[in-house]
C-alpha positions as CSV (number, residue, x, y, z in Angstrom):
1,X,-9.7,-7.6,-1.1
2,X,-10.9,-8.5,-4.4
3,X,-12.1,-6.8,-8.0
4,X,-8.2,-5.2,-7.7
5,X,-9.1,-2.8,-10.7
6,X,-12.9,-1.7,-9.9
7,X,-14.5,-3.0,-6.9
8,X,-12.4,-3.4,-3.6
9,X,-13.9,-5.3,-0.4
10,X,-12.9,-6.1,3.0
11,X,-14.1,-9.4,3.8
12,X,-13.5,-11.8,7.3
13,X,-12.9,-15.1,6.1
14,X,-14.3,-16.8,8.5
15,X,-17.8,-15.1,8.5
16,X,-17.5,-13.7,5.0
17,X,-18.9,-11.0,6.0
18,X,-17.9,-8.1,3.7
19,X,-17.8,-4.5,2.9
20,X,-17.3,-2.8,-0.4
21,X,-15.2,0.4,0.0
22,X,-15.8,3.7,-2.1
23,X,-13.3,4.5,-4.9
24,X,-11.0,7.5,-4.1
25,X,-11.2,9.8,-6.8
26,X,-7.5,11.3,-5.7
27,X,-5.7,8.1,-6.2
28,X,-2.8,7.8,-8.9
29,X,-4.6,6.7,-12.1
30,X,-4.5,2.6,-12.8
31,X,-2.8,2.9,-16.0
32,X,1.0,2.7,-15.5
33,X,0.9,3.0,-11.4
34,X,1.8,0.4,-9.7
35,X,0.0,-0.5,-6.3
36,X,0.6,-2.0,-2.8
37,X,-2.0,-2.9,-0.1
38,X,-2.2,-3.5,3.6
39,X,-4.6,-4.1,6.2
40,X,-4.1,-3.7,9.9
41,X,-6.1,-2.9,13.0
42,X,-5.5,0.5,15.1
43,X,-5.3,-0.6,18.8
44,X,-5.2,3.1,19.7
45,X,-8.3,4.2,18.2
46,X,-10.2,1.1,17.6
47,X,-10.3,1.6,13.7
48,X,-9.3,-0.8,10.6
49,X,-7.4,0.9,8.6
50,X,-6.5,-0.1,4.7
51,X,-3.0,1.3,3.5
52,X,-2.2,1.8,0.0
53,X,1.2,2.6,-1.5
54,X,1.1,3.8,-5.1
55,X,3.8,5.2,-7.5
56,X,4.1,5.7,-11.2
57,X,6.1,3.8,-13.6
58,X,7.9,6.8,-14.9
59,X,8.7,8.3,-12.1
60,X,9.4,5.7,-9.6
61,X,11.4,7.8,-7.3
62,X,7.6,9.2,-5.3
63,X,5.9,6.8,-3.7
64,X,2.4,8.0,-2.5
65,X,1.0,7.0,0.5
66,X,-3.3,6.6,1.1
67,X,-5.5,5.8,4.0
68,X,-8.6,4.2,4.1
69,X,-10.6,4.5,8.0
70,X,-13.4,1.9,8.1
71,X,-14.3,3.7,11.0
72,X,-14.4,7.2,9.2
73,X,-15.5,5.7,5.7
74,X,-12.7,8.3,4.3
75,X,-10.1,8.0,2.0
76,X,-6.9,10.2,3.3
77,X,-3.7,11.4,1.6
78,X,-0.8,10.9,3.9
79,X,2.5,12.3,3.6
80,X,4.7,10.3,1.0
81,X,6.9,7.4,1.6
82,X,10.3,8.3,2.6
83,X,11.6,4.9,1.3
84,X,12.2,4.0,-2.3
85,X,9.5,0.9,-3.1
86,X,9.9,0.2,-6.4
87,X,13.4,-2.1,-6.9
88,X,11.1,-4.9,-5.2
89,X,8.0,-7.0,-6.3
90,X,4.8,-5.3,-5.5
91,X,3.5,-7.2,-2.3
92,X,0.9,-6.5,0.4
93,X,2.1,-5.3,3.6
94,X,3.0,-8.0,6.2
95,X,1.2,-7.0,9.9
96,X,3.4,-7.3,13.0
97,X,3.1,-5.8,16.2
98,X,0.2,-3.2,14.7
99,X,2.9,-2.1,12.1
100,X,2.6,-3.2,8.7
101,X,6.0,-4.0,6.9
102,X,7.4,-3.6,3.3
103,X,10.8,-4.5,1.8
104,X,12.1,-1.2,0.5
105,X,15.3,0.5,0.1
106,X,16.2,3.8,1.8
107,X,16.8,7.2,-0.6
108,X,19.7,8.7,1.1
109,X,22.2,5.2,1.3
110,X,20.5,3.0,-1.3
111,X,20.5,0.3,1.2
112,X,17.9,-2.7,1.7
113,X,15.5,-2.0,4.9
114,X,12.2,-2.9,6.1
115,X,10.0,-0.1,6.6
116,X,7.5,-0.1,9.2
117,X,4.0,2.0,8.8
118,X,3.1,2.6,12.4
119,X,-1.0,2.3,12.1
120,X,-1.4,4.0,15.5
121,X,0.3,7.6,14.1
122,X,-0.5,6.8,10.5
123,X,3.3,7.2,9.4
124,X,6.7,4.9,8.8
125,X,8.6,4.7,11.6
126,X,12.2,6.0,11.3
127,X,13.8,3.3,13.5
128,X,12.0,0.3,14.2
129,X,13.0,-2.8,16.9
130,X,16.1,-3.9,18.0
131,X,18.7,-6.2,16.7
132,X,18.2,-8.9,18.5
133,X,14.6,-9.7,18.1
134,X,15.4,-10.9,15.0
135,X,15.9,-14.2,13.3
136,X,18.2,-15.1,10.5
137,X,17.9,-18.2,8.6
138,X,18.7,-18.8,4.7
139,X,16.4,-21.4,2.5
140,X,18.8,-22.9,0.3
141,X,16.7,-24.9,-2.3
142,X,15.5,-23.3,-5.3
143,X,12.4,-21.3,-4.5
144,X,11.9,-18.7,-6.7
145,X,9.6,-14.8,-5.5
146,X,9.4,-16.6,-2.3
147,X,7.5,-14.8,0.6
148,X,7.5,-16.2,4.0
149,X,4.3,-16.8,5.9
150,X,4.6,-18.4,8.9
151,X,7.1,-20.6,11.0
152,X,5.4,-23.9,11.9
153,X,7.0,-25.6,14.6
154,X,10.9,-25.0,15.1
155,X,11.5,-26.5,11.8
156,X,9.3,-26.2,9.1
157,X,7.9,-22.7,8.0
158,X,5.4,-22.0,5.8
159,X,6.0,-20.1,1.9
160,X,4.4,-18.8,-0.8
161,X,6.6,-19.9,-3.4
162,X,5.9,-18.3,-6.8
163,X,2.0,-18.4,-6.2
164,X,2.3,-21.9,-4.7
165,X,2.2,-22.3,-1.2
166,X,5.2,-25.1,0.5
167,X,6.7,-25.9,3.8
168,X,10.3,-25.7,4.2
169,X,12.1,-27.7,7.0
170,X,14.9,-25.8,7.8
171,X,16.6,-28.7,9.2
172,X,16.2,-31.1,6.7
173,X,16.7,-28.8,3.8
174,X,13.4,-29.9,2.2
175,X,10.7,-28.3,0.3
176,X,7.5,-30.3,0.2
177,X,4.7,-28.4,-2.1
178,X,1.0,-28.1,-0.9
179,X,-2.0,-28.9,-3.5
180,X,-4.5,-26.3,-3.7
181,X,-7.3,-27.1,-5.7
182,X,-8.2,-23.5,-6.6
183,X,-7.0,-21.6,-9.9
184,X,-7.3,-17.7,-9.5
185,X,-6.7,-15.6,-11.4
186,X,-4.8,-13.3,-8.7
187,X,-2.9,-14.8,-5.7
188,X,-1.2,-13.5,-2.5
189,X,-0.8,-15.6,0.2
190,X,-1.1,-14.6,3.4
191,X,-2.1,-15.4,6.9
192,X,-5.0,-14.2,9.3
193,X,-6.0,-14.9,12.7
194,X,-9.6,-16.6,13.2
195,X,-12.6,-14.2,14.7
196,X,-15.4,-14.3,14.5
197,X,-15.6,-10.4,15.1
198,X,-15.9,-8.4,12.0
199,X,-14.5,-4.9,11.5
200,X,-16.6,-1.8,12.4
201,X,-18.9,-1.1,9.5
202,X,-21.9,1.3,10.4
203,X,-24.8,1.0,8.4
204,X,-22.9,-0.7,5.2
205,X,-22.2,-4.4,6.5
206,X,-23.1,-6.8,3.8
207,X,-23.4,-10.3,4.4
């Protein structure tokens, strides 16, 4: 997605294909809300779907929840997050296992959790996996707003490191950095999986 404050787009990267999606006149103003995207695919019902988490700065304690169908072409207003989302950097939504993912904290025990937004029911999950599919490891260079990307071998995984992308090899303790030659002016890194199928668009696929 791109033109973050006016114009937003869904594009495939590897057709660049794109498609501008309509503004939603119920959203939470720009001024003094702060925003989180995420895009996923609905195995269920065969639909993108474009999730947006927004809350204001005064009252940080709401977090609301919209719904973008590229299917549809309508904006919805889900029910509101049940986590707290503000004590962490804004970040897009991480996809895994048709779930999209966001470090939050929980409003009744004020504890750190991962909150799953289950794209086939259109709501966060209240329990999510099981202990032991996951993996612990700790980075311990200095690598400051780091967001992990992808594991690359057994070793080495790939970061976003402050707006800088580097791979850390967890056995070796070392960061190397990665050259971009690029300058935005906004940056998010994140990864995608190559198609060259483009989402259902109807009538409005731009090219």
């Amino acid at each position: 997605m791109v033109g973050r404050e006016k114009i937003h787009f869904l594009i495939n990267p590897t057709t660049l294909k794109h498609h501008q999606i309509p503004m939603f006149d119920s959203l939470l103003p720009l001024h003094r809300t702060c925003y989180m995207y995420g895009l996923g695919y609905d195995v269920v019902n065969d639909d993108y779907k474009v999730v947006v988490l927004s809350y204001p700065v005064k009252n940080k304690t709401v977090t609301c929840v919209y719904m973008y169908s590229v299917r549809k072409g309508l904006w919805e207003k889900l029910e509101n997050s049940p986590y707290d989302h503000s004590p962490f950097e804004p970040r897009s939504g991480v996809l895994v296992n048709e779930a999209l993912h966001w470090l939050t904290r929980t409003t009744s025990e004020n504890s750190t959790t991962i909150a799953a937004f289950d794209l086939s029911v259109d709501k966060f999950s209240e329990e999510y996996g099981v202990k032991e599919s996951w993996t612990k490891f700790k980075i311990t260079v200095h690598v400051p707003l780091t967001t992990l990307l992808c594991s690359i071998g057994d070793d080495d995984v790939l970061l976003d490191a402050d707006e800088e992308l580097a791979v850390y090899n967890m056995k070796e303790n070392r960061r190397k950095d990665l050259l971009i030659d690029v300058k935005p002016l906004f940056y998010e890194g994140r990864t995608f999986v190559d198609s060259l199928v483009s989402p259902y668009f109807g009538s409005e696929t731009e090219s």
